[in-house]
C-alpha positions, 0 to 999 in steps of 0.5 A: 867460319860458320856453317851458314856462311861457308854454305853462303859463300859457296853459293856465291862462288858457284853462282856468277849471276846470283853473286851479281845481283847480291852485289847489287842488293848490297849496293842499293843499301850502302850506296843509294839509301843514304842517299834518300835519306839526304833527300829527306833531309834536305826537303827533297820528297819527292826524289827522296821517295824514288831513291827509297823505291829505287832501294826497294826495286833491288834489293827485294829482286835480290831477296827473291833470288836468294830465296831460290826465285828465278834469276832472270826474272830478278835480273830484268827487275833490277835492271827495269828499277836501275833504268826507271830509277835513273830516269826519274832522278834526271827528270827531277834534279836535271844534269846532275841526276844525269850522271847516274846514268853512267853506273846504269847502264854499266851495271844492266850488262852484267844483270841482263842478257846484252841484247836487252840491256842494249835495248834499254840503254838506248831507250834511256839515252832516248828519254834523257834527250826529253828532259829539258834540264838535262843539259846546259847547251847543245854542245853538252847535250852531243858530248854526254849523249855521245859518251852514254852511247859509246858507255853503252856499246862498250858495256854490250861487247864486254858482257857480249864476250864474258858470255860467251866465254863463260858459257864455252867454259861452262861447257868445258866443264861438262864434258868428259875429255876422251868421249865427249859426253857429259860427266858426273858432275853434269849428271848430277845436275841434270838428275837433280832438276829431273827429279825436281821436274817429276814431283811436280808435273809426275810425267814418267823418267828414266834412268838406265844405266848401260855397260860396254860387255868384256871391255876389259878383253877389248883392252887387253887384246887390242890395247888401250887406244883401241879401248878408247876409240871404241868408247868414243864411237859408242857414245856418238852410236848413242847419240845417233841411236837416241833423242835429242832430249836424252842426255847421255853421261859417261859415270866412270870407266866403260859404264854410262848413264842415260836420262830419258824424260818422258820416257816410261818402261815401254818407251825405255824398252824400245830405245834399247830395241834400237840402240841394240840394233845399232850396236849390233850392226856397227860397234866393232873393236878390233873386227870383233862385235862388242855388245852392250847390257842396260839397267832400267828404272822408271822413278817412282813417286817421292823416290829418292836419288840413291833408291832410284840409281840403286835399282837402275844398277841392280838392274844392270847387275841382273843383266849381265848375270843373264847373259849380257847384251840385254835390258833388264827393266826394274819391276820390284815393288816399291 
């Protein structure tokens, strides 16, 4: 297997929504512009065109998405073409372009949030009953207008649960089991998009890294659990003590990391000042007081992932080598 294959297969696998809509690029080739051709050949022009614009409105949305655009956006394209695209075949081929109805608003649910997608099903069911030609009788039209309807409510509560259910699964595989903060992998994730979010807007972000002091004598006086319970507490202290914007990551062991946007060195400085007061006054192991020492580091400019954490941890390091309980700020020159 190639390189850029396993790269492409991986973004699949890793990427629900883009596998979706890739899935729905490859379709627009295979499966509707054979069709176009059919209608050229057949002196169909006019249906001819709206199926090759019909291929155009999928496929350059997925080609976008692959490119790094945004998913939602190419989501809403393809899903405005399926419904637009379907509409206009009833209206020029009449009952049997009505058929097509069916796959579109099926595939809508899973390209769009369900509550847009609802919407559009009901305003192409609403359309089709303008089409003189879309039905043979009253009998057919109630038949097929009920199915659509019943399609589409099927369709809403399946893409309705699958999203709920893969964003709680989403959720699971963010946290950290024993203290509820988000792991590394999460972090990961979140300092990528703050570092992207920095070179273009420059507002100031902070990356400290904090560390329980003597958590080893917590384990070995009082025992593992203790030693648990107390990282449990620590990470809803923080929590309590910091904005709802700051996310918090627990990077292994008794050592976390908080990501503060918007946050400069005097900012950084007083969200300690008040997470220190805190822990000060309420974190105890065992009746004993248990202390915390943070390493800061505002990003620079251009400044990479590893130099940025890097300072942030030798920060850290100075801060326990002066004593512990304290922030230490990096001020290096860059």
């Amino acid at each position: 297997m190639s390189p850029l294959f396993a790269h492409l297969l991986a973004r699949l696998r890793k990427d629900f929504r883009l596998s979706i809509i890739t899935v729905f690029g490859v379709c627009a080739v295979v499966a509707i512009a054979p069709f176009a051709a059919l209608r050229f050949a057949q002196g169909q022009w006019l249906a001819g065109v709206v199926d090759a614009l019909i291929v155009l409105g999928i496929f350059g949305p997925s080609i976008y998405a692959w490119r790094g655009g945004d998913l939602d956006r190419a989501g809403l394209c393809i899903a405005i073409t399926n419904t637009t695209g379907a509409l206009l075949i009833v209206a020029l081929l009449g009952k049997t372009g009505v058929f097509w109805l069916f796959p579109t608003l099926l595939a809508n649910s899973f390209l769009i949030r369900p509550g847009i997608a609802g919407s559009l099903a009901l305003g192409a069911v609403a359309l089709t009953q303008l089409q003189p030609a879309a039905f043979e009788s009253h009998g057919q039209r109630l038949t097929v207008t009920t199915t659509l309807l019943l399609v589409s409510l099927f369709a809403y509560i399946f893409a309705k649960r699958t999203a709920m259910q893969r964003s709680a699964l989403e959720e699971i595989a963010a946290l950290d089991p024993l203290t509820g903060a988000r792991n590394r992998r999460a972090m990961e994730e979140e300092v990528a998009i703050a570092l992207n979010a920095h070179q273009r807007t420059g507002r100031p972000v902070t990356l400290a890294l904090l560390d329980l002091d003597h958590f080893k004598r917590v384990n070995d006086r009082h025992g593992h659990e203790a030693g648990d319970r107390l990282l449990c507490t620590f990470v809803e202290l923080v929590r309590r003590s910091t904005r709802a914007t700051d996310r918090l990551f627990r990077f292994g062991g008794e050592e976390f990391v908080l990501l503060m946007e918007h946050t400069d060195e005097i900012g950084a400085m007083r969200a300690f000042a008040n997470l220190q007061r805190r822990i000060h006054e309420e974190l105890r192991a065992g009746g004993e007081p248990v202390t915390a020492s943070m390493g800061a580091a505002v990003l620079r400019h251009g400044e990479s992932r590893d130099a940025w954490f890097a300072r942030a941890d030798a920060a850290l390091y100075r801060a326990k080598q002066n004593g512990r309980d304290r922030l230490v700020l990096d001020e290096t020159a860059p």
